[in-house]
C-alpha positions in Angstrom: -7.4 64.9 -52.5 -4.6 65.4 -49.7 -7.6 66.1 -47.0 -9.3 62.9 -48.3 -5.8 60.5 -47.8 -5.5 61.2 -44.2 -9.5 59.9 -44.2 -8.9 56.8 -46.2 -5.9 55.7 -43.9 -8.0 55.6 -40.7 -10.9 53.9 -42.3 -8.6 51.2 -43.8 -7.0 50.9 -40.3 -9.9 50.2 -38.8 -11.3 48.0 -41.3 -8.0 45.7 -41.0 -8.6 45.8 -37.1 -12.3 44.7 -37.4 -10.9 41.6 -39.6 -8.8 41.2 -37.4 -10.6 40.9 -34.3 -13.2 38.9 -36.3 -10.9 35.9 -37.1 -9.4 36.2 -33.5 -13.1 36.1 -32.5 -13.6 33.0 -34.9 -10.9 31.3 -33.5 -12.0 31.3 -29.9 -15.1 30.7 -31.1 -13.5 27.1 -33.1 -14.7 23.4 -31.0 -11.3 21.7 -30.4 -11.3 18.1 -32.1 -10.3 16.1 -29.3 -12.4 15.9 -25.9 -12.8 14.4 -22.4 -8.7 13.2 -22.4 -8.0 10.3 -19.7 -4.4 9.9 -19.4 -2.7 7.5 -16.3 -0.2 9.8 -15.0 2.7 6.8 -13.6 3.2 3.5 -14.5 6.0 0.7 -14.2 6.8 -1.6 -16.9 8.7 -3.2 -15.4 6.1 -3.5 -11.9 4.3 -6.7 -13.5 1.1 -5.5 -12.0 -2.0 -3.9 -13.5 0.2 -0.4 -13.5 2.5 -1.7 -16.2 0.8 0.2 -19.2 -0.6 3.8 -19.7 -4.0 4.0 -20.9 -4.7 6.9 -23.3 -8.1 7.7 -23.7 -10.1 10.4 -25.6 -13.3 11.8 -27.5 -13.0 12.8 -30.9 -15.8 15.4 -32.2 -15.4 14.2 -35.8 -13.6 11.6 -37.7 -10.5 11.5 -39.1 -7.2 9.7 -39.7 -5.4 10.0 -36.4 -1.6 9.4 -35.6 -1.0 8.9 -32.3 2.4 9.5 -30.8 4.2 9.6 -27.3 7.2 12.1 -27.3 9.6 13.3 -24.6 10.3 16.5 -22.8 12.0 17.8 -25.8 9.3 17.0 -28.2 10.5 13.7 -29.9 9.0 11.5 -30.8 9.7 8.2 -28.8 6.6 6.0 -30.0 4.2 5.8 -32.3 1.1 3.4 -31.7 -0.3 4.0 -34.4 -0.5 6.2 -38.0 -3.4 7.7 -40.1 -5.9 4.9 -38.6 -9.3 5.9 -39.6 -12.0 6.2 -36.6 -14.8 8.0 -36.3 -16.4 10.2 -34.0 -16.3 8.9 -30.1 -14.3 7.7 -27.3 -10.6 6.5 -28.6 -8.2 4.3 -26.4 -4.9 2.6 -26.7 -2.0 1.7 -24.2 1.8 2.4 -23.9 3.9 -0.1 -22.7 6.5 2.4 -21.8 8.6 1.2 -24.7 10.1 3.1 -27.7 9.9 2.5 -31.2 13.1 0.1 -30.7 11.2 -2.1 -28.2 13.6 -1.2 -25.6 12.0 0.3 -22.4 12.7 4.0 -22.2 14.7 6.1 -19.6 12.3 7.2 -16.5 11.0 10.4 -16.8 7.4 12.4 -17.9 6.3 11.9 -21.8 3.3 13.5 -23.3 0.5 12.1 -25.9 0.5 13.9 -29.3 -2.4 13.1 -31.6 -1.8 14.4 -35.9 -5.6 14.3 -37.6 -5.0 14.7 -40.9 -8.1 16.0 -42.0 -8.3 18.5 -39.4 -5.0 19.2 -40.0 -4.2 20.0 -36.9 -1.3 18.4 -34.3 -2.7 18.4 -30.2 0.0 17.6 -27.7 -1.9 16.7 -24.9 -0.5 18.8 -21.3 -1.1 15.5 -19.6 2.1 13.6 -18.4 2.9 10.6 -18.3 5.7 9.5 -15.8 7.9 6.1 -16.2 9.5 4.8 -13.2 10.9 1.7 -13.0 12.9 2.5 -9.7 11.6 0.5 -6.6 10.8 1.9 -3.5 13.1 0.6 -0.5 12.4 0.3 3.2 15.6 2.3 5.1 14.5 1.7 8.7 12.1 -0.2 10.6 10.9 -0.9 14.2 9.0 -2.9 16.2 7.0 -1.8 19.3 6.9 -5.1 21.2 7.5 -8.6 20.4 4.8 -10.5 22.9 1.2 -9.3 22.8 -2.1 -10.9 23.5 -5.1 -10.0 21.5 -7.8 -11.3 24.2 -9.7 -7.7 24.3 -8.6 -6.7 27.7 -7.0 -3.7 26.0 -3.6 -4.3 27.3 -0.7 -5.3 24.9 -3.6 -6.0 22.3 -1.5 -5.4 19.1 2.1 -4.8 17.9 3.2 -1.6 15.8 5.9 -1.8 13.4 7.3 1.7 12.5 9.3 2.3 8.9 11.2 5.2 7.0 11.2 4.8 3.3 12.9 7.0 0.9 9.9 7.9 -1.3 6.3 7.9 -0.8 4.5 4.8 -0.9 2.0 2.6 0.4 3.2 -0.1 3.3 2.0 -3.8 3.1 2.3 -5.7 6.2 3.0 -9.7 5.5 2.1 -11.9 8.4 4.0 -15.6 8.0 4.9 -14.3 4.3 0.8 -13.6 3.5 -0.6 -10.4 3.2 -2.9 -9.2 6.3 -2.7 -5.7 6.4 -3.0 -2.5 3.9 -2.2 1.1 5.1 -4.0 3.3 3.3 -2.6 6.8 2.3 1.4 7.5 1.6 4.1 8.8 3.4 7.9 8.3 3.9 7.4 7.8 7.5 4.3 6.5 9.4 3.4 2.8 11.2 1.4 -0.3 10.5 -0.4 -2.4 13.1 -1.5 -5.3 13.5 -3.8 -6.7 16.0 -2.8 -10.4 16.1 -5.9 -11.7 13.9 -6.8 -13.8 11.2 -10.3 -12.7 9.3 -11.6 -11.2 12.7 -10.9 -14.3 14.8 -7.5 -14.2 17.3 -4.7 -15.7 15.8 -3.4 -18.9 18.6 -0.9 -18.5 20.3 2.6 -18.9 18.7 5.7 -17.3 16.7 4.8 -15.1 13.8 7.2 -13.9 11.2 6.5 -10.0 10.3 7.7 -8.1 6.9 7.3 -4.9 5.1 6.6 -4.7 1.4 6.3 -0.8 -0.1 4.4 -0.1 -2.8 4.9 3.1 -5.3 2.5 4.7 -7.1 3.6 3.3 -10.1 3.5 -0.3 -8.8 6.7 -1.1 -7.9 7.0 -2.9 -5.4 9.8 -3.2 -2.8 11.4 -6.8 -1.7 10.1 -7.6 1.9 12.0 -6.7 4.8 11.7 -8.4 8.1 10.2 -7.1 10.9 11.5 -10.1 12.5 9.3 -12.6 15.0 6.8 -12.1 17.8 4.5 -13.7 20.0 0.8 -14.3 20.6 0.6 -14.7 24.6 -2.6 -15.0 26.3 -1.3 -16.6 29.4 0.8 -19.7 30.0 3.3 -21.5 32.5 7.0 -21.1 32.6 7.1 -25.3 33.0 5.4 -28.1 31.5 6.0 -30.3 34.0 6.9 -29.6 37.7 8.7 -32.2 40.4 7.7 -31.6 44.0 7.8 -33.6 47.1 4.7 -34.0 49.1 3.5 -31.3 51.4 5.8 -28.9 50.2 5.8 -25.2 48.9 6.7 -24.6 45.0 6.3 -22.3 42.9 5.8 -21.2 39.0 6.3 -18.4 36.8 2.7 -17.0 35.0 3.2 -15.0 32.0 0.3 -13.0 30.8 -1.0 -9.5 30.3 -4.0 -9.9 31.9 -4.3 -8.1 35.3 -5.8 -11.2 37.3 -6.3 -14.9 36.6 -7.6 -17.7 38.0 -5.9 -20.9 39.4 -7.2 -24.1 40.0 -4.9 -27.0 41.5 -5.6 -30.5 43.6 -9.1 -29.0 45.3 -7.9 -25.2 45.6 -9.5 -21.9 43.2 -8.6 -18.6 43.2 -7.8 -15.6 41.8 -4.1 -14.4 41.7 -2.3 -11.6 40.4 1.3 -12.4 41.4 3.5 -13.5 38.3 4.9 -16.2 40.7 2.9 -18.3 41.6 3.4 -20.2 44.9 1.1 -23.2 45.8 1.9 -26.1 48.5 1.9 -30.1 47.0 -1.0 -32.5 48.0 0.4 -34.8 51.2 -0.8 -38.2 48.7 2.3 -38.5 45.9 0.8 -38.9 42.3 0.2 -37.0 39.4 -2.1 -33.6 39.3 -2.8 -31.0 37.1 -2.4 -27.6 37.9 -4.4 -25.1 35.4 -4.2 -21.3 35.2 -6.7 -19.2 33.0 -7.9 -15.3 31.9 -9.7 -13.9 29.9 -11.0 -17.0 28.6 -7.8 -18.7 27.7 -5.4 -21.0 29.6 -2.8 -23.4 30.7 -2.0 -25.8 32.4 1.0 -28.1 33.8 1.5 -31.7 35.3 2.7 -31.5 38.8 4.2 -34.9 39.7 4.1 -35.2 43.8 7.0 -37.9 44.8 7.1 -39.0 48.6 8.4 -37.1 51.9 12.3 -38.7 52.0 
């Protein structure tokens, strides 16, 4: 009998070790209730945009009476949305408003889903987060690379460039006259936005245009526009409207454009001139001309009123 005890303590070793590995085994081997979970990972509520609400969205394999709960870092519980609601097997959804039981917004931060199936018996906190941010993102420092362009496809001075520093990442909006014309895709603190002086692919005319900023997180807040300040569509113009001259004699006038050449048309003369100075010589016969300059298929032009020789 004290040879066979040694014996029997092995074999019931072993046997408890089998179990043991069995139900470990079985365990592995158990389908988890919940599937396929599809969880927004920021949102504002405070944004009033289409990121103001986390959707929550999974499978259940079998149904049950579900709780579902929203707790903190620590576990807590800090909303339910809703308790023992029957559903059966399938895709479940609801939304979180980024409130608390209390109806007061809670304190930024990452919360997780937890889902209680009663008949399961079994309590799933989902590893999905689910960050709050209510904090706006804001526009430090901003620059502009020129305030007169012409966007007349020549390829010179076509477009203006207005670089920024923000203290998060975000996405920039560019507002052109208070209406949004331009979305940078992709985020950074740093980077530029252009913007090529059109409207729906057509050039915009010539004029003062008010430029802002707007940043955008990836919760949907948004920042309150910062000016850029103004600039100016150029093509080509005069530096006068009108011009006094006495007959026969030499004057001159200022041509602003970014176009290399232009053309000039005045009394009976044409050329082409590059000089931003224009110098021409008044008809001998006083009266009232019109002198035009153009490139690049725009122009201007400017009365030139010829008085008589004294």
């Amino acid at each position: 009998m004290s040879r066979l005890l040694p014996a029997l303590v092995v074999v019931f070793l072993l046997g408890g070790t089998a179990a043991a590995f069995a139900v470990t085994q079985g365990l592995k081997l158990e389908k988890t209730p919940v599937l396929s979970p599809d969880i927004d990972k920021t949102f504002s509520p405070v944004c009033d945009c289409d990121r103001e609400a986390a959707d929550i969205a999974f499978r259940l394999r079998k149904g049950d009476r579900v709780t579902l709960e929203v707790v903190d870092g620590d576990g807590d519980v800090v909303r339910t949305l809703f308790t023992r609601r029957r559903f059966g097997p399938g895709r479940l959804q609801a939304r979180w408003d980024g409130r608390g039981n209390d109806g007061r917004i809670v304190p930024d931060g990452d919360y997780k889903p937890r889902v209680r199936l009663a008949n399961a018996h079994k309590t799933i906190t989902f590893p999905n987060e689910m960050r709050v941010d209510t904090v706006k993102p804001q526009i430090e420092r901003l620059s502009v690379s020129r305030r007169v362009f012409s966007p007349d496809g020549d390829g010179r001075a076509e477009g203006v460039s207005v670089s920024y520093r923000l203290d998060e990442r975000a996405r920039i909006r560019l507002l052109v006259n208070g209406k949004l014309r331009v979305r940078k895709l992709g985020q950074a603190e740093t980077g530029a936005v252009q913007w090529y002086g059109k409207f729906r692919g057509r050039p915009a005319r010539p004029g003062t245009y008010e430029l802002a900023l707007v940043a955008v997180d990836d919760a949907g807040n948004r920042s309150e526009p910062v000016s850029a300040g103004p600039v100016r569509v150029r093509y080509i113009e005069l530096g006068l409207d009108v011009i006094r001259v006495r007959a026969g004699t030499r004057f001159g006038v200022r041509v602003r454009t970014d176009a290399r050449t232009y053309g000039w048309l005045f009394d009976r003369g044409r050329r082409n001139a590059t000089a931003r100075y224009l110098v021409l010589r008044a008809p001998q016969e006083p009266g009232s001309y019109r002198l035009y300059v153009g490139a690049n298929g725009r122009g201007d032009s400017a009365r030139v009123v010829v008085t008589p020789k004294p």
